[in-house]
N, C-alpha and C positions, 0 to 999 in steps of 0.2 A: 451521096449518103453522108450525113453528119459523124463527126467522130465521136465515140462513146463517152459520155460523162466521166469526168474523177472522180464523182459521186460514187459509181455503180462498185458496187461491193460482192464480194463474192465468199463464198465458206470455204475455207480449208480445216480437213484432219489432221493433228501431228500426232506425235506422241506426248506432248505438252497440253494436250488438248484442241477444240476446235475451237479455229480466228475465224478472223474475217478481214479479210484484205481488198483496198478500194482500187483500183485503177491508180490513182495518182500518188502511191505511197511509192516511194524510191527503192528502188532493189537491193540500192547497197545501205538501205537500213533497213529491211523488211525482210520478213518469212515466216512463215507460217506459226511458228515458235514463238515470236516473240509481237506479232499481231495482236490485236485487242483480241480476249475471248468474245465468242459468241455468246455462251452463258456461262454465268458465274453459278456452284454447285452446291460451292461447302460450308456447311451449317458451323457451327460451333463449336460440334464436336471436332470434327476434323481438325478445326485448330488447334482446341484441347489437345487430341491425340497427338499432334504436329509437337507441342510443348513435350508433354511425354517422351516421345522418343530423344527430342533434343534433351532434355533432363539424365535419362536412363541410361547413361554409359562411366568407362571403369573411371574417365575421368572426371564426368559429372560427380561420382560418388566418393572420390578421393578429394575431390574439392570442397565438396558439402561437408564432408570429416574435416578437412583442415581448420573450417572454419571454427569447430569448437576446440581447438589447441592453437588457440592463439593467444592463451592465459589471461583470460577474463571470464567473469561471471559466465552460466549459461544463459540467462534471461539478456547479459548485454549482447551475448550473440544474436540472440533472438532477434531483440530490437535490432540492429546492425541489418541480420537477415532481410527483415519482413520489410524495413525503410527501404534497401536496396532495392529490392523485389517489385515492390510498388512502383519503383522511380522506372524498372526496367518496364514494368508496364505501363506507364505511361508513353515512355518514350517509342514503344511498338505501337501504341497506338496513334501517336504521331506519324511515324516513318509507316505506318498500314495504310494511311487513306490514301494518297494517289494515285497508287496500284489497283486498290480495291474499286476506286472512281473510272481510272481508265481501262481495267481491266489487263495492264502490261507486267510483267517482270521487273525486277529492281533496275535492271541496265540500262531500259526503256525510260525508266523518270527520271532517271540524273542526266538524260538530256532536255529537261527542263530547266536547269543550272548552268549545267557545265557547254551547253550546245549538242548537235547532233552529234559532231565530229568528237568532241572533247569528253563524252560521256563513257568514252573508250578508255581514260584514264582512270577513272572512279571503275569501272570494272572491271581491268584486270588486274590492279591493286586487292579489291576484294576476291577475285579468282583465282591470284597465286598464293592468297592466305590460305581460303580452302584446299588447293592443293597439298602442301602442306600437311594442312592439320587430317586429310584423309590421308594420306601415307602413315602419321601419326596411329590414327584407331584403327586403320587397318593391321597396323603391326599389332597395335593391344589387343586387338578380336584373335589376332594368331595366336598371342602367347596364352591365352584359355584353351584353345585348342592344342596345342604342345600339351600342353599341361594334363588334358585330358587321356589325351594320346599316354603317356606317359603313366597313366594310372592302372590304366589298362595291360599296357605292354610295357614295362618297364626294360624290356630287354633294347629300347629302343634308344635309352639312354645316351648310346656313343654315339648314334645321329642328332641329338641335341646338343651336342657339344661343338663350338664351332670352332674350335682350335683343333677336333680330329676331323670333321666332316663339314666343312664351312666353307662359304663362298660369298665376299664381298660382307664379311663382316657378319653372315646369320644365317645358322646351323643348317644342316639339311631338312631336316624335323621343320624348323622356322618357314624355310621358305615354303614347304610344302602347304603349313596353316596359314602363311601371308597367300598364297595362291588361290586356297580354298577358299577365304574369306575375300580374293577379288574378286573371283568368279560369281563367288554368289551375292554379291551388292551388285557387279556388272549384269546378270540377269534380272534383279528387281528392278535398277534402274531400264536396262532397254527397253520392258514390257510396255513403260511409259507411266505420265504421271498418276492415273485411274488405279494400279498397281501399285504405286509406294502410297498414295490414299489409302489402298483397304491393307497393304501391309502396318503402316503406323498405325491405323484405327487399331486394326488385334493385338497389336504388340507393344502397345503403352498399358492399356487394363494389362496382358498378362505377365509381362514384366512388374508390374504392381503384388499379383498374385505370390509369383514365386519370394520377389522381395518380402512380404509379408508373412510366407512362411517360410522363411531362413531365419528373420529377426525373430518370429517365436520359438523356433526351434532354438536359435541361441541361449535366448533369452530364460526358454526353461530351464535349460541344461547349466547354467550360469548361474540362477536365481533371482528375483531381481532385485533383489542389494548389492547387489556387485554390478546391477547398469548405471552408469553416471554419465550426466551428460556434458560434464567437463574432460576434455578428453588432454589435456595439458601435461605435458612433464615438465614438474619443477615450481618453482613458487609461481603462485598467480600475480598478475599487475595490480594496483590499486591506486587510486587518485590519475592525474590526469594523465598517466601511462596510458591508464585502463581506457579512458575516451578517445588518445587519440587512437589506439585500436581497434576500439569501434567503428571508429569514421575510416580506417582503414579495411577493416571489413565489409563494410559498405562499401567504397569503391571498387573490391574485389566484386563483390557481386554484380556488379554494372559492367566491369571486365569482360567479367568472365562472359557474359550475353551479349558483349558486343558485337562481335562478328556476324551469328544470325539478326541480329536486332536491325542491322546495318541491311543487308539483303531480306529482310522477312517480308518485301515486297513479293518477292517468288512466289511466296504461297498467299498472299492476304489478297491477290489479285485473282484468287478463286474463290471468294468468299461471296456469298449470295449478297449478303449487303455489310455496312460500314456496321454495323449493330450486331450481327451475328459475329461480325472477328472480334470486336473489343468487348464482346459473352466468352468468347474463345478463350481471349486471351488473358479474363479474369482467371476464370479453371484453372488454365495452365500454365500461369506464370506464381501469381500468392499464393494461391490452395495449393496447389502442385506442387513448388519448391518447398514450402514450407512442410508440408507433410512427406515429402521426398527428405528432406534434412533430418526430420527428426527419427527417421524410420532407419536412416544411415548411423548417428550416431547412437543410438540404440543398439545395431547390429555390432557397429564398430566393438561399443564399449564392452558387448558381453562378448563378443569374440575374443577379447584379450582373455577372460580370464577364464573360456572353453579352451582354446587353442593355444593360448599363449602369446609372445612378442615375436617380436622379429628376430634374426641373429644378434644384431645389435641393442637389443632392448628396448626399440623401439614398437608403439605399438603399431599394429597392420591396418593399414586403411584400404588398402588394396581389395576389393571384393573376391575375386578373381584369386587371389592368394590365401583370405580367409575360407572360401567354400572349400579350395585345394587339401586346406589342411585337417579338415571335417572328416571325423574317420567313419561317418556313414556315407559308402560309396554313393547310393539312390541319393542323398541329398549333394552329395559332392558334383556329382554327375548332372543334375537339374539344375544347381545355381554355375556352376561354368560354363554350360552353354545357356542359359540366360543373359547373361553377361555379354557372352558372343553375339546373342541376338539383341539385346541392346545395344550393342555397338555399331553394329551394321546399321541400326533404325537411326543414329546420329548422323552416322555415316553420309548416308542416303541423302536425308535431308540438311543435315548444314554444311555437306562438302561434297557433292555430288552434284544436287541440281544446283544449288549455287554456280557452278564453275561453267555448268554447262548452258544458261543462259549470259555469263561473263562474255564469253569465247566465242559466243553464236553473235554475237551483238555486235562482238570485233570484225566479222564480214558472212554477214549475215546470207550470201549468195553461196558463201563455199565452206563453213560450218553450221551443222544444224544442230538442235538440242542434243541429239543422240551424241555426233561426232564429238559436240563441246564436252561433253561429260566423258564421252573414251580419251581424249585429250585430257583428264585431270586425271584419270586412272593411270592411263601411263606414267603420267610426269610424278603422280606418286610412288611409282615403283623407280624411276631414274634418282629420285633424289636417296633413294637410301636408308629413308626416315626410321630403321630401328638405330641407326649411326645417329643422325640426330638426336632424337629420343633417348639414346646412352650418353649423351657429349653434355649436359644442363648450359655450359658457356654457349655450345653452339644454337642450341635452339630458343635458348636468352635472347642471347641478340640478334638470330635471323624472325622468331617470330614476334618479339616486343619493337621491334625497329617497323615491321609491317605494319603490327596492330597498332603502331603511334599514328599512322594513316589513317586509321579507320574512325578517327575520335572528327579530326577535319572534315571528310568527306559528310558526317551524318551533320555536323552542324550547319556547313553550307547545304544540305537537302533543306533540312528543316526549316532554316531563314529563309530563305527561296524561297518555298514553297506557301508557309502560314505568315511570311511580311511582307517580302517584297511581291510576289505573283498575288496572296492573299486570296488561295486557295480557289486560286482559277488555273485552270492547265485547256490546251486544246489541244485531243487528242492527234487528228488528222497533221499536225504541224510537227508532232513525234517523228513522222516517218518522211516529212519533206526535206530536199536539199535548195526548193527555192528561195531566194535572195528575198529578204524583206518578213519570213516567217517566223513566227512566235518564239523558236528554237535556232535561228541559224546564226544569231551574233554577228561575230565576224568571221568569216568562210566556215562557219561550222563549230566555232570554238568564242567560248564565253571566257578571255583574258583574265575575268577578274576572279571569277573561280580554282585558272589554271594557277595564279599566284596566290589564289587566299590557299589553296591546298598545299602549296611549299612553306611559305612564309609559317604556314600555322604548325606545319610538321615540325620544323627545326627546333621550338621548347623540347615538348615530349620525344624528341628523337635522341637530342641532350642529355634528357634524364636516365633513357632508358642506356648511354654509355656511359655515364659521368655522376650522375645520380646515385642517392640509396636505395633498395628494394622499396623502404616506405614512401617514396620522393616517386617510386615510377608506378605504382600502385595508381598515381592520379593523371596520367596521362593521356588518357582519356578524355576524361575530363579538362583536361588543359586545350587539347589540342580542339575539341568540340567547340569550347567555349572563343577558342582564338579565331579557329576558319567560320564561326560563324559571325563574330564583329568584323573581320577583315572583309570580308562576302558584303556584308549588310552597309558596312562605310565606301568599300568601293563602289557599287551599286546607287546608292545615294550621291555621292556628290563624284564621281567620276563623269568625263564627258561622254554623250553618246557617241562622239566619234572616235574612242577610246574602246567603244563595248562593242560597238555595230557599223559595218561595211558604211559608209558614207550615202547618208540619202535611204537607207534599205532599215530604217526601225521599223521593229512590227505595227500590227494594228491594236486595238483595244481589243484582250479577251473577253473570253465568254465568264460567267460566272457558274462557280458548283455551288447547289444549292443542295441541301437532306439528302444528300448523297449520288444526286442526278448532275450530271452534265447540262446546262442551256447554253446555246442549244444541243442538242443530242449529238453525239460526234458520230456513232453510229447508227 
């Protein structure tokens, strides 16, 4: 009896959805998780909504305010806005197609760069950022929740205090809301990816809803000659203060979307085709943001002059602080847990399944998508992140020293992939450990990658110690543009026996063609 083809392919269910795994794919890069889909599902919308929820939290809304107090014109904001916005969408539709081609997760294509073995450093780089930054919104989901709590019961007050009822730096009240709000992203994530699908589908429109009626409600109560969409204290800039502002505004906004922009392979690898994500991700990246900013500083503006400033005189950008302070409970009550359920809907999606296809990928036999994502849940309550999150030096330099990583990693994706490979990928070579495969370099590791990714970090790693805030604002950018000349020079005149085990170069790819694979991988 002959032995079974590596051809022969078989369906697997995860909670990720259903692969399809061949006989000859390696176990210690494969599993069901992170397999090619069987079918790809999701229209347009889903991505829309996917944007939505990554848009609709306390920090998305605090950021989209800062932008208009940066002491320039509104219309320069605008433009600043709307240029960034564009560039991040482009660059998502870039970093979307060879997920969407092969049907894999983000962890899965950077071993098209980096090697099978070497694509472990591109994600957990990006998996201990989302760690991180979920620890981060899970504490901001808590403190709506305190808050609420607190309105309600205010007798509850001395358990919110954490100098009489505290442990490890946040109150008893705290932990109970950081618990609540682990609990329940941890139940929307186990259900599986079908479940945080139809939860961001609901909960981008109605996060919209209630936004929309908060800012009117301000807004009547305010008048609207008292909205402004300068939201500035103190003189405004003018002449070339004022542009290079701009152009710092601008690179805030590509910042700020790098992280998902970076991993948005996760999700654009459920995309029915290359055309319905970049429909997607028109919606939800220009129209979205921009109509998301201007409904923010709208709120913002006439919330100063309903509610008032801060202690300090400063005005509140805080969402989450402004609805607190709304002396109609029903509206207090509605916009603090919108907030909270916005946050969870970021949550989920840009630091949840991120981590858990990161980590599944790391050993893919003994974590699986569920496991990798309770492994970022933990390690978000180990680190402490409301301590973070109170410290500004500490989470400066713990997450702008990561995120100076993450500018490298997408620029070697991108040259890879649209120069040097020239948007040919073979899927079945993703999952092999055989010598001489499209992915396996040298023992599994692509050298030129593992130094364009140092070499290109050390600028923007620079900046982000030794630099000024306007100097690390482009570090991204610096570092993008560095690993991906370093990547593209090495790769060019480097020797093959430099890049690839001696004697074991691959063969000639297949070519992608209108969004097909030739030949068909699966």
């Amino acid at each position: 009896m002959s032995a079974p083809s590596a051809d022969v392919a078989t369906a697997h269910e995860s909670a990720a959805g259903e692969s399809v795994i061949k006989l000859g794919y390696h176990q210690n890069l494969t599993n069901s998780d992170l397999a090619p889909l069987k079918e790809q599902k999701w229209t347009w919308y889903n991505i829309f909504a996917f944007w939505m929820s990554d848009v609709h939290s306390v920090g998305g809304y605090v950021f989209a305010g800062s932008l208009f107090a940066l002491g320039i014109a509104a219309w320069q904001v605008l433009v600043a806005l709307l240029v960034g916005i564009v560039a991040v969408n482009i660059l998502c539709n870039l970093v979307a197609k060879p997920s969407q081609l092969a049907g894999v997760p983000y962890p899965v294509t950077t071993r098209v760069a980096f090697g099978v073995k070497g694509a472990n450093i591109a994600a957990i780089i990006r998996g201990l950022i989302a760690v991180v930054w979920y620890g981060i919104q899970t504490y901001l989901a808590s403190v709506a929740f305190g808050l609420l709590a607190l309105k309600f019961w205010p007798g509850l007050a001395p358990w919110g205090d954490v100098d009489q009822h505290g442990f490890l730096g946040l109150s008893t009240l705290g932990w109970a809301g950081f618990i609540l709000m682990w609990i329940l992203q941890a139940f929307v994530f186990w259900n599986g990816m079908d479940t945080i699908r139809k939860f961001i589908d609901f909960c981008g429109p109605a996060v919209y809803v209630v936004m929309i009626a908060l800012a009117a409600y301000l807004i009547v109560k305010a008048g609207w000659s008292n909205v402004s969409f300068d939201l500035s204290e103190g003189p405004g800039l003018s002449g070339w203060s004022s542009v290079t502002q701009m152009i710092s505004a601008f690179a805030l906004v590509v910042s700020y979307f790098s992280g998902p922009m970076l991993n948005f392979g996760d999700f654009s690898r459920y995309g029915k085709s290359f055309a319905e994500v970049k429909k997607g991700n028109f919606w939800g990246l220009p129209v979205n943001f921009l109509f998301f900013s201007l409904l923010v500083v709208c709120t913002v503006s006439a919330g100063a002059t309903v509610i008032g400033t801060d202690e300090d005189g400063s005005i509140i950008t805080d969402p989450v602080h402004i609805v607190d302070r709304i002396d109609n409970t029903t509206a207090a009550v509605l916009g603090v847990l919108t907030f909270a359920i916005a946050t969870i809907g970021i949550n989920i999606v840009a630091n949840f399944v991120s981590p858990a296809f990161d980590f599944s990928n790391v050993a893919p036999t003994k974590i699986t998508w569920r496991t990798g994502g309770m492994i970022a849940a933990v390690g978000s309550v180990l680190i402490t992140p409301w301590n973070l999150f109170n410290n500004p030096t500490a989470i400066h330099y713990t997450m702008d020293t990561l995120g100076a990583v993450i500018g490298p990693l997408f620029g070697i994706l991108i040259i890879d992939f649209y120069v040097i490979k020239k948007q040919k990928i073979e899927v079945d070579d993703l999952f092999s450990m055989d010598a001489g495969k499209s992915y396996s370099y040298r023992n599994g590791w692509n050298p030129i990658a593992v130094i364009a990714v140092i070499v290109a970090s050390i600028l923007p790693i620079s900046f982000v110690i030794w630099g000024t805030a306007y100097q690390a604002s482009f570090t991204w950018f610096m570092g993008a543009a560095a690993g991906a000349l370093i990547y593209w020079l090495g790769m060019k005149f480097a020797p093959a026996s430099f890049i690839y085990t001696a004697g074991e170069e691959p063969a000639v790819l297949p070519t992608a063609k209108d969004g097909k694979l030739e030949p068909s991988a699966l």
